[in-house]
N, CA, C and O atoms as a GROMACS GRO file, in nm:
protein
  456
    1UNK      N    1  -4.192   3.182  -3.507
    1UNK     CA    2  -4.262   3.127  -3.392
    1UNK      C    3  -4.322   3.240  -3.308
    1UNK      O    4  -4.441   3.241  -3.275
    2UNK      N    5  -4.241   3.327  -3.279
    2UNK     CA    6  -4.304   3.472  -3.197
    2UNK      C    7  -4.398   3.526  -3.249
    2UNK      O    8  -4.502   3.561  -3.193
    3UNK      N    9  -4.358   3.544  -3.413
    3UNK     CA   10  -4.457   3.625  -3.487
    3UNK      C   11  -4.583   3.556  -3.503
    3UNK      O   12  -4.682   3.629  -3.508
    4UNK      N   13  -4.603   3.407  -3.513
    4UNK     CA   14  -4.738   3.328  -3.528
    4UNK      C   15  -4.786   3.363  -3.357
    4UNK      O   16  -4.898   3.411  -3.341
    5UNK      N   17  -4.725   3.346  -3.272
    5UNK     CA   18  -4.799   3.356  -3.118
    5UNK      C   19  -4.846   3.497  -3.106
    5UNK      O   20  -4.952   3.515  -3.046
    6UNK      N   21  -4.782   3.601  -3.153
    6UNK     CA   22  -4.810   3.760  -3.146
    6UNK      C   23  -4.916   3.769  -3.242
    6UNK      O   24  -5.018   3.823  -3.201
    7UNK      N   25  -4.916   3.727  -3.364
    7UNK     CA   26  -5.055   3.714  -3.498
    7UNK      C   27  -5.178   3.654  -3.381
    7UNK      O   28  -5.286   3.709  -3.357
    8UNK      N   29  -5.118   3.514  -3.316
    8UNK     CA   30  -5.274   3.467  -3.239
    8UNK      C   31  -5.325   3.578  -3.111
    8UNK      O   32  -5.441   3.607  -3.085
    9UNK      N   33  -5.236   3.614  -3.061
    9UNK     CA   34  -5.265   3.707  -2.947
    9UNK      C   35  -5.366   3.847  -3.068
    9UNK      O   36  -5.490   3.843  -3.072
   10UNK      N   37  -5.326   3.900  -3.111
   10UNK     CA   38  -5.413   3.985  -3.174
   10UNK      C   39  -5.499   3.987  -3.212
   10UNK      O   40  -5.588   4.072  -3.210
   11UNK      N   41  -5.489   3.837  -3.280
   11UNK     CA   42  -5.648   3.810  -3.321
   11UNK      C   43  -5.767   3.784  -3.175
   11UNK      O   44  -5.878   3.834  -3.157
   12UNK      N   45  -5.708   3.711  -3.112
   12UNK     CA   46  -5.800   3.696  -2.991
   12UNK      C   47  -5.868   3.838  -2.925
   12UNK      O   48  -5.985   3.871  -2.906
   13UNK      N   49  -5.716   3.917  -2.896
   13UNK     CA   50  -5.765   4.091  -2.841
   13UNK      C   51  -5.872   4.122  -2.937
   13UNK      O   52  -5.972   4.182  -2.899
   14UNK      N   53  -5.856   4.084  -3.065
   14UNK     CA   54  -5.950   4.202  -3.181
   14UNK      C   55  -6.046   4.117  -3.172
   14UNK      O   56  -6.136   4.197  -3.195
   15UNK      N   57  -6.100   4.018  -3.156
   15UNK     CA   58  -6.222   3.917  -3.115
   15UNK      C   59  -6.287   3.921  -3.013
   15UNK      O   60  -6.403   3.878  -3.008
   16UNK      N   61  -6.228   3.969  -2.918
   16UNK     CA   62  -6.255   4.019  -2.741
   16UNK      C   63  -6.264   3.866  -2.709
   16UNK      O   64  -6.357   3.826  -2.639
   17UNK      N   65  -6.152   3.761  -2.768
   17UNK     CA   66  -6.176   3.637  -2.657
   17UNK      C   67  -6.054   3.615  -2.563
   17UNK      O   68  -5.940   3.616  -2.609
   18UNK      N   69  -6.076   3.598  -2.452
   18UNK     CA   70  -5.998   3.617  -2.326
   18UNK      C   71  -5.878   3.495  -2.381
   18UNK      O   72  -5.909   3.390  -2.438
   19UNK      N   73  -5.717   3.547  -2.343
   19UNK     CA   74  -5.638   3.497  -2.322
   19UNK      C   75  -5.653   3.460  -2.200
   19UNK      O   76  -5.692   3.542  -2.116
   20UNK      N   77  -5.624   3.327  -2.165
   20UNK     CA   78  -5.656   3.282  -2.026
   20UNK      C   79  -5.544   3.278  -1.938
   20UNK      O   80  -5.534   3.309  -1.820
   21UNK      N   81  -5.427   3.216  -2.056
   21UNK     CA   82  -5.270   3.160  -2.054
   21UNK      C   83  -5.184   3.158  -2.139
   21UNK      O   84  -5.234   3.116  -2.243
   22UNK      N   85  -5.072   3.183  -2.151
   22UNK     CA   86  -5.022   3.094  -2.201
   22UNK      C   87  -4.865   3.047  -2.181
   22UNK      O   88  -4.773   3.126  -2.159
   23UNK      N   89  -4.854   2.956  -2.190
   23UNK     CA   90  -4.767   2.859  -2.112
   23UNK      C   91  -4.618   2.831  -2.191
   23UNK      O   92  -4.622   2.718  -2.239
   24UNK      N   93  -4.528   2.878  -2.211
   24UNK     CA   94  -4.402   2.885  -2.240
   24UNK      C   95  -4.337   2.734  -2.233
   24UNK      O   96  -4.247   2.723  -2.151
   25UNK      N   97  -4.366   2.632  -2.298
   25UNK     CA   98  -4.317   2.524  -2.255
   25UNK      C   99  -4.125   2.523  -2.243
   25UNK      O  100  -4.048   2.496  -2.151
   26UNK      N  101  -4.107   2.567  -2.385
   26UNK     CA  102  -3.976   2.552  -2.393
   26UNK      C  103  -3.858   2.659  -2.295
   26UNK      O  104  -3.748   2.627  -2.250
   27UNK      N  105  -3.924   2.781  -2.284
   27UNK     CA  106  -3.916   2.836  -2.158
   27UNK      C  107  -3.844   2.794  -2.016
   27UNK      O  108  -3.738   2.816  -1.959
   28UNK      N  109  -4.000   2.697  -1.988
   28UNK     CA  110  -3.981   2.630  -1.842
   28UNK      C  111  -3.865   2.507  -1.892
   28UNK      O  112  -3.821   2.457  -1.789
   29UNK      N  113  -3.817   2.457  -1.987
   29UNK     CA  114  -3.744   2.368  -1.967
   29UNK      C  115  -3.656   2.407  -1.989
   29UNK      O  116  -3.563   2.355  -1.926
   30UNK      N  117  -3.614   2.531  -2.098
   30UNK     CA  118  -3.437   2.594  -2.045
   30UNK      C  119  -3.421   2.676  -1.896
   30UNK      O  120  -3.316   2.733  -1.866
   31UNK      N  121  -3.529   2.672  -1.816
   31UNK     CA  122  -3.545   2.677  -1.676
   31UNK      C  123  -3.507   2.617  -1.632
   31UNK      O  124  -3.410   2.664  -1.573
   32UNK      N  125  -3.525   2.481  -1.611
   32UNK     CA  126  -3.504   2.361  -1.608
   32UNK      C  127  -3.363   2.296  -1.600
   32UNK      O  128  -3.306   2.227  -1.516
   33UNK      N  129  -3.317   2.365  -1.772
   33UNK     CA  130  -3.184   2.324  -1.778
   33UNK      C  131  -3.214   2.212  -1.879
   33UNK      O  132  -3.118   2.136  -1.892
   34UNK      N  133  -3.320   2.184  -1.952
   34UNK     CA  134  -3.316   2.108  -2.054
   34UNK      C  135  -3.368   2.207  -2.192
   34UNK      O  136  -3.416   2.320  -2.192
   35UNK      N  137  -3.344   2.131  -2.282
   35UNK     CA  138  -3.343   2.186  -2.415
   35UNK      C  139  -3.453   2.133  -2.491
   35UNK      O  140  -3.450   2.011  -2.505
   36UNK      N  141  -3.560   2.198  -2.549
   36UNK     CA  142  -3.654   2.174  -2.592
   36UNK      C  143  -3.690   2.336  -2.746
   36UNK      O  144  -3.701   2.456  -2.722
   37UNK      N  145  -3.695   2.274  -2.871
   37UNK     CA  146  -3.766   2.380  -2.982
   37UNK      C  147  -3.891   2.467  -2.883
   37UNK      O  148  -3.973   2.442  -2.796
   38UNK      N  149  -3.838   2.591  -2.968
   38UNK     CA  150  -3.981   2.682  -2.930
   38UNK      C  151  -4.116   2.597  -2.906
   38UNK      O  152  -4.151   2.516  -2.992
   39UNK      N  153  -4.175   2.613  -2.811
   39UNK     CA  154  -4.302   2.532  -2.791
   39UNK      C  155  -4.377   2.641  -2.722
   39UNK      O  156  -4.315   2.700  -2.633
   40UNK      N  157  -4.531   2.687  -2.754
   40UNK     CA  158  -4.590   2.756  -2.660
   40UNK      C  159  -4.722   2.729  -2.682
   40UNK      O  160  -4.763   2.731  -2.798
   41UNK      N  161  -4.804   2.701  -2.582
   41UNK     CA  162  -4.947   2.684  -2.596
   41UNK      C  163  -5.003   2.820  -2.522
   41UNK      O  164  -4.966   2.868  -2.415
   42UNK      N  165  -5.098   2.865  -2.608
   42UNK     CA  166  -5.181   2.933  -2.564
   42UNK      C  167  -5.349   2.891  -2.539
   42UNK      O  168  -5.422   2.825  -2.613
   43UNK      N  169  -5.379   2.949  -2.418
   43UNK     CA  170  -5.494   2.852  -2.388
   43UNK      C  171  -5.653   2.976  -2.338
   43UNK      O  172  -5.680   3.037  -2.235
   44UNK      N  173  -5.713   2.964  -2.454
   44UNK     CA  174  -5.776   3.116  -2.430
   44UNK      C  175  -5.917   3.021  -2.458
   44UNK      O  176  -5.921   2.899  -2.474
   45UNK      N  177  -6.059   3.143  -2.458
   45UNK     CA  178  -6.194   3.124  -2.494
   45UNK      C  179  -6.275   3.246  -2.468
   45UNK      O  180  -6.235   3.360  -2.446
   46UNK      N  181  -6.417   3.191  -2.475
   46UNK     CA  182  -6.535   3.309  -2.434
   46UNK      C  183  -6.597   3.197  -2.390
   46UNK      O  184  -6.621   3.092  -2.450
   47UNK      N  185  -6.629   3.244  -2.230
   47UNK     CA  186  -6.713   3.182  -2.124
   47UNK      C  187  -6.868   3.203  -2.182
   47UNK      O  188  -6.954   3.115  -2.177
   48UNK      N  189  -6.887   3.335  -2.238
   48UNK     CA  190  -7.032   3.316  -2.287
   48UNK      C  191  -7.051   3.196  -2.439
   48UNK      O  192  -7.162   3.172  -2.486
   49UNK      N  193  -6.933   3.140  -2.489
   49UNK     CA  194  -6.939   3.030  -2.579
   49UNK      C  195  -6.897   2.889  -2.524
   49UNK      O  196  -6.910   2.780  -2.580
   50UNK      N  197  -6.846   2.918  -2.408
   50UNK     CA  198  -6.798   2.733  -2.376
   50UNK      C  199  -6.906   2.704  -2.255
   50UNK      O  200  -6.956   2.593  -2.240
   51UNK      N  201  -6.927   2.786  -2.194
   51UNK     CA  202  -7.022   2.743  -2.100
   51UNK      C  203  -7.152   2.680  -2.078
   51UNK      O  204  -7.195   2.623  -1.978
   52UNK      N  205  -7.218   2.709  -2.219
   52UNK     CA  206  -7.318   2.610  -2.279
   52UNK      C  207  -7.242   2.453  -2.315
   52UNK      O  208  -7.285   2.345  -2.275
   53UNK      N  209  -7.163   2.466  -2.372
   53UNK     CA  210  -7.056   2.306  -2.391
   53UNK      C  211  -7.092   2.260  -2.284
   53UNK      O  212  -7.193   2.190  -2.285
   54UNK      N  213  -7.008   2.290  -2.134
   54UNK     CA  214  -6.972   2.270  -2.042
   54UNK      C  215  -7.093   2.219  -1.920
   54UNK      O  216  -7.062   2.148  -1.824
   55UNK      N  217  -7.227   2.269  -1.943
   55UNK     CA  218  -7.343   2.254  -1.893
   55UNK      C  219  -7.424   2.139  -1.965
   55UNK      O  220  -7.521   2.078  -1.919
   56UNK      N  221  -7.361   2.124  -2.090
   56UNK     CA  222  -7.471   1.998  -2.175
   56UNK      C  223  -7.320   1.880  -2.130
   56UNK      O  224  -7.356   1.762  -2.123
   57UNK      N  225  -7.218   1.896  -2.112
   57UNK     CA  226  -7.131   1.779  -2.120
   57UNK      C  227  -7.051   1.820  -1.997
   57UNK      O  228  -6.936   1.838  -2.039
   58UNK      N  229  -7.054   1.841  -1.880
   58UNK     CA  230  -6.936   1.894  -1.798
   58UNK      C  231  -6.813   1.824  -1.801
   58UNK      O  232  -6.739   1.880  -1.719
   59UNK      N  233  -6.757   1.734  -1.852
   59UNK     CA  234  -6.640   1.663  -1.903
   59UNK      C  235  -6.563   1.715  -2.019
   59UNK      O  236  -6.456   1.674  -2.064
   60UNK      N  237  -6.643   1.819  -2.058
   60UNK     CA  238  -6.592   1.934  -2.127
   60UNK      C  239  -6.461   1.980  -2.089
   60UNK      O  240  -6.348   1.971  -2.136
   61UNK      N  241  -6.515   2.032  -1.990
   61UNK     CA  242  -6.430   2.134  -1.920
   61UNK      C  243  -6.206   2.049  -1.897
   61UNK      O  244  -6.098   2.094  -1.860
   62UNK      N  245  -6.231   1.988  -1.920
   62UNK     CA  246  -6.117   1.885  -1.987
   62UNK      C  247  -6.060   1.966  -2.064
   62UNK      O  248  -5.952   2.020  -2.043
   63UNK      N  249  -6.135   1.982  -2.167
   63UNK     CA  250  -6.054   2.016  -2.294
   63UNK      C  251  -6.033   2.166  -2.291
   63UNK      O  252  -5.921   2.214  -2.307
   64UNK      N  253  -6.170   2.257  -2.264
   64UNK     CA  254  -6.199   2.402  -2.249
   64UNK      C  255  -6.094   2.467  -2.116
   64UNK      O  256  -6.019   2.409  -2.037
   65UNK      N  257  -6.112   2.550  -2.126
   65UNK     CA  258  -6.093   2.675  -2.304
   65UNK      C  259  -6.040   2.614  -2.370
   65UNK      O  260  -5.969   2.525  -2.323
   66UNK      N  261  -6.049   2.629  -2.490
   66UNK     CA  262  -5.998   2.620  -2.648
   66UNK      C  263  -5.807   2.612  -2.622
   66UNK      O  264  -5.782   2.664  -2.514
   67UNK      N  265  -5.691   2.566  -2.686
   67UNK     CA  266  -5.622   2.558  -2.656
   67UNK      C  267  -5.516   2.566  -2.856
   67UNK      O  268  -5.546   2.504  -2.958
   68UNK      N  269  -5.432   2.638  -2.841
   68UNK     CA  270  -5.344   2.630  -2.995
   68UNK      C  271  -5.179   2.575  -2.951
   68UNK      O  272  -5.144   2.641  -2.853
   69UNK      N  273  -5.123   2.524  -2.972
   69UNK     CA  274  -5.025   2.447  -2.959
   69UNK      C  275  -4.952   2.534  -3.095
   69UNK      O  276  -5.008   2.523  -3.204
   70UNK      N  277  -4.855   2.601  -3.086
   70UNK     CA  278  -4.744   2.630  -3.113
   70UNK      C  279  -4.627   2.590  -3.145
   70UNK      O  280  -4.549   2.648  -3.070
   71UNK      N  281  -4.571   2.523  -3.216
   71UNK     CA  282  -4.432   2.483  -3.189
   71UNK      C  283  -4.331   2.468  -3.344
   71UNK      O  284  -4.391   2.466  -3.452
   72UNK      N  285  -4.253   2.464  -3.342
   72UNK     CA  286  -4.109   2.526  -3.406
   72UNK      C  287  -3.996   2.367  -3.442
   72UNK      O  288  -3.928   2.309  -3.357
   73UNK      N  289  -4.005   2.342  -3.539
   73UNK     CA  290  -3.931   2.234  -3.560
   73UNK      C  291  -3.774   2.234  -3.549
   73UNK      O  292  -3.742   2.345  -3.506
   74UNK      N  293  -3.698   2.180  -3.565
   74UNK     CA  294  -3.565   2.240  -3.623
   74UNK      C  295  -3.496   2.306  -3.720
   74UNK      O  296  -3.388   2.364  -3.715
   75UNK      N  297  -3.574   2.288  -3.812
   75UNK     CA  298  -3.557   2.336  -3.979
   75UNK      C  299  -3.634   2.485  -3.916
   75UNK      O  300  -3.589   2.586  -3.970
   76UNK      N  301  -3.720   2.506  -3.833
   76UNK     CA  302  -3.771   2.650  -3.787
   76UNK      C  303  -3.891   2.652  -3.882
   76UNK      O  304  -3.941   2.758  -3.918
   77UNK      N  305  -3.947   2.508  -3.931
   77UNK     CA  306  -4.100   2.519  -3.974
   77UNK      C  307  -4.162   2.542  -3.834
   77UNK      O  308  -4.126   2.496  -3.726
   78UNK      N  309  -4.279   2.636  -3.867
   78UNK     CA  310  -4.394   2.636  -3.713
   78UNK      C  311  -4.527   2.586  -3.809
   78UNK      O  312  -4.576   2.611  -3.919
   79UNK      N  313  -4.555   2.487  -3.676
   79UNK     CA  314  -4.675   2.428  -3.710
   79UNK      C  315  -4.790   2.462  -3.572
   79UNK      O  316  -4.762   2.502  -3.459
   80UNK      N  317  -4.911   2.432  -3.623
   80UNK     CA  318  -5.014   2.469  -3.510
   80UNK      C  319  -5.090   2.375  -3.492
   80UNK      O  320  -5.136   2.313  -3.588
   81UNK      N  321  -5.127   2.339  -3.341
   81UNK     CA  322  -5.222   2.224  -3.348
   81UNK      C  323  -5.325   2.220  -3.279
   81UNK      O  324  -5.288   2.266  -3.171
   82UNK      N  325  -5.476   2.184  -3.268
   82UNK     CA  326  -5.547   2.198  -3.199
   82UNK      C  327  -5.644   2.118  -3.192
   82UNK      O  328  -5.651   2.040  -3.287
   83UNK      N  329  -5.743   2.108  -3.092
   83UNK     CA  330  -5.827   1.982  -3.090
   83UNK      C  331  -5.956   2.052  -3.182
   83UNK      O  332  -6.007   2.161  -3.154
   84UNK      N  333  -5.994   1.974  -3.288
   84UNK     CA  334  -6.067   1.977  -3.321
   84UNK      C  335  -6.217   1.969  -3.274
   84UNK      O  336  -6.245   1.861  -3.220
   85UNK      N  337  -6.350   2.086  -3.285
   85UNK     CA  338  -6.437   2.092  -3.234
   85UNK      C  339  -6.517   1.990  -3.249
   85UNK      O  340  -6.564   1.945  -3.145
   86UNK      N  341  -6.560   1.914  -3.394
   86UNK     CA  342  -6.596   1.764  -3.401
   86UNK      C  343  -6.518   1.664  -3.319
   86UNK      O  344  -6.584   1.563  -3.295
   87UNK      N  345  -6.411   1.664  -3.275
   87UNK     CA  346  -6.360   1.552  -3.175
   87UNK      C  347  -6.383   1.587  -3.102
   87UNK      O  348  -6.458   1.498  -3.062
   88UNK      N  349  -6.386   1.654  -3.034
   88UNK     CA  350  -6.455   1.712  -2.861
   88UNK      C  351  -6.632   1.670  -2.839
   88UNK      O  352  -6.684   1.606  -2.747
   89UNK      N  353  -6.708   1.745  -2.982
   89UNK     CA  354  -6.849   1.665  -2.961
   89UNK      C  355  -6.815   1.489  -2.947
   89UNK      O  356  -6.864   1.410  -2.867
   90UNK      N  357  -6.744   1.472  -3.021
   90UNK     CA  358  -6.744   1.297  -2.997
   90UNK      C  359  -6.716   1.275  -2.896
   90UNK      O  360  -6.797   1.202  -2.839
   91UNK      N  361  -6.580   1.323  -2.801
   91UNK     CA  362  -6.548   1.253  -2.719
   91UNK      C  363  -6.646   1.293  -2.572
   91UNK      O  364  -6.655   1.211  -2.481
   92UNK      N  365  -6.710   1.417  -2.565
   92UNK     CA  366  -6.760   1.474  -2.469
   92UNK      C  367  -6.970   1.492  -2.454
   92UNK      O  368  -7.059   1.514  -2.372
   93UNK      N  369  -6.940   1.459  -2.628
   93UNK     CA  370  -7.141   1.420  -2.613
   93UNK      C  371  -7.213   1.509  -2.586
   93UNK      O  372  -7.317   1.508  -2.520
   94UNK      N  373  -7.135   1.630  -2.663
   94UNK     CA  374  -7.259   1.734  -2.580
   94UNK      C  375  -7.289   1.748  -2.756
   94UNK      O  376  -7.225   1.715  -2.856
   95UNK      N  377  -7.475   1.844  -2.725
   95UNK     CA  378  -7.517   1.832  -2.866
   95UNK      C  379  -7.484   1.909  -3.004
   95UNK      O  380  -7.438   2.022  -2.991
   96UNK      N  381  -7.501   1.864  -3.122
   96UNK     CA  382  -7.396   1.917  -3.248
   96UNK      C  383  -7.429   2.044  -3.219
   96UNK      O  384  -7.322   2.104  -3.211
   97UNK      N  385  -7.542   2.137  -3.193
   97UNK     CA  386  -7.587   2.280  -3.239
   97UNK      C  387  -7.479   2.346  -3.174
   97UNK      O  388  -7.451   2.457  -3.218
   98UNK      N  389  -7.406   2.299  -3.068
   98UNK     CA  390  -7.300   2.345  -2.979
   98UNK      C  391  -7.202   2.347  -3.024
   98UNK      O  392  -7.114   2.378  -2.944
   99UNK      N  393  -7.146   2.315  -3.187
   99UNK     CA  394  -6.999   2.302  -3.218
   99UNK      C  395  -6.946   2.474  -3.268
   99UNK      O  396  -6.840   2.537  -3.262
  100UNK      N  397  -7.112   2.507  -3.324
  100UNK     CA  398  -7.026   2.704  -3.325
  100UNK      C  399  -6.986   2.780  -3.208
  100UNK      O  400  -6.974   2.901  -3.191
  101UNK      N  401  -6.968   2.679  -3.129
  101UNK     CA  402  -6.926   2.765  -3.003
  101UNK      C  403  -6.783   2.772  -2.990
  101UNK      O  404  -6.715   2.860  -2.939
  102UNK      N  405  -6.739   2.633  -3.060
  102UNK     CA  406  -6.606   2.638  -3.038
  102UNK      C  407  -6.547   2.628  -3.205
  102UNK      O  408  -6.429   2.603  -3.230
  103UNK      N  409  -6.640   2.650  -3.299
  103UNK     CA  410  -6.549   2.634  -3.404
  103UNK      C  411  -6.458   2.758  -3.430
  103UNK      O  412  -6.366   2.757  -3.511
  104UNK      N  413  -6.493   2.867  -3.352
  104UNK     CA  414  -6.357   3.002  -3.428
  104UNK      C  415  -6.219   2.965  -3.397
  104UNK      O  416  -6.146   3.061  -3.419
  105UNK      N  417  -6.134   2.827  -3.338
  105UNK     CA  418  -6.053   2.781  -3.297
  105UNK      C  419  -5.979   2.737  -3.461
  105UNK      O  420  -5.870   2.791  -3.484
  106UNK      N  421  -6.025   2.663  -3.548
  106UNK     CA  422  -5.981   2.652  -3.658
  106UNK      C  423  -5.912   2.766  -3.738
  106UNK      O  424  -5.802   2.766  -3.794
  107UNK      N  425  -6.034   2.888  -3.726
  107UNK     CA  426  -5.971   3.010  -3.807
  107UNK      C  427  -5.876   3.093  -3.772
  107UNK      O  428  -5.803   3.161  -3.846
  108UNK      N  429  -5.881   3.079  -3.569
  108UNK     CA  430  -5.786   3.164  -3.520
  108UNK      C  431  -5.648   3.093  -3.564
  108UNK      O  432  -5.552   3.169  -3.562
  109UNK      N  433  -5.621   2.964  -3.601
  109UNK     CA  434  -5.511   2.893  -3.631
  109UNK      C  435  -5.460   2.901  -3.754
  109UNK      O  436  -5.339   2.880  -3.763
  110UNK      N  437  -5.516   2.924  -3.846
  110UNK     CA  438  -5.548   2.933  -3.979
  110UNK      C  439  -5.470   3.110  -3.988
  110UNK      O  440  -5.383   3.144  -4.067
  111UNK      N  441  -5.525   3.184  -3.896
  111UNK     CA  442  -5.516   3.324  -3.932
  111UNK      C  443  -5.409   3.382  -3.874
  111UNK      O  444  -5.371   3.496  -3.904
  112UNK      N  445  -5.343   3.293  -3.767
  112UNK     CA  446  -5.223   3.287  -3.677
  112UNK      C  447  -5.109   3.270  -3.768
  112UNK      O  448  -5.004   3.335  -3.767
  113UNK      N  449  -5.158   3.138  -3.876
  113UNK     CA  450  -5.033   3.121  -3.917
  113UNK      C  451  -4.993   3.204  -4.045
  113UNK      O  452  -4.883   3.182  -4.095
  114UNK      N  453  -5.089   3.313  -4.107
  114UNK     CA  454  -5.068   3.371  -4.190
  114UNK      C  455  -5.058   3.298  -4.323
  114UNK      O  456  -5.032   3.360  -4.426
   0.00000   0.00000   0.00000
């Protein structure tokens, strides 16, 4: 689980796309005092790639930045999840030529998980 979140962090640095966040779920809930599997979303982008999204659909900005979901089963499979850039044109209507803006989200997941 560390090593897939440390693989995505690198790739982003070596891409120059801004880590924005990222959010320790399981963290905040043994904070908490509850018990929750490794969970961590990281929630990163490039403003010079979403900001065209965000100007043809501003309901965008919902989904944006780009977001990878992290998480760790019990058996200690890690799986990765993310919104797909064709579901975002659907749900947000901005036009297709705009989906290479957000498609490097697939590969960074892909390349995360080794």
């Amino acid at each position: 689980m560390d090593e897939t979140a440390a693989r995505l962090q690198a790739l982003l640095e070596e891409k120059e796309v801004k880590l924005f966040c990222l959010v320790d779920h399981s963290g905040e809930a043994q904070a908490a005092g509850l018990e929750m599997p490794p969970t961590k979303l990281l929630i990163f982008g490039s403003p010079k790639a979403g900001t065209p999204v965000m100007l043809a659909a501003p309901s965008a900005a919902l989904d944006l930045p780009l977001k990878i979901l992290i998480a760790e089963a019990p058996d200690k499979q890690v799986s990765l999840s993310w919104n797909d850039p064709a579901w975002l044109e659907q749900r947000h209507g901005f036009p297709g030529d705009l989906l290479a803006n957000l498609s490097a989200v697939g590969m960074f997941a892909e390349k995360a998980a080794g």
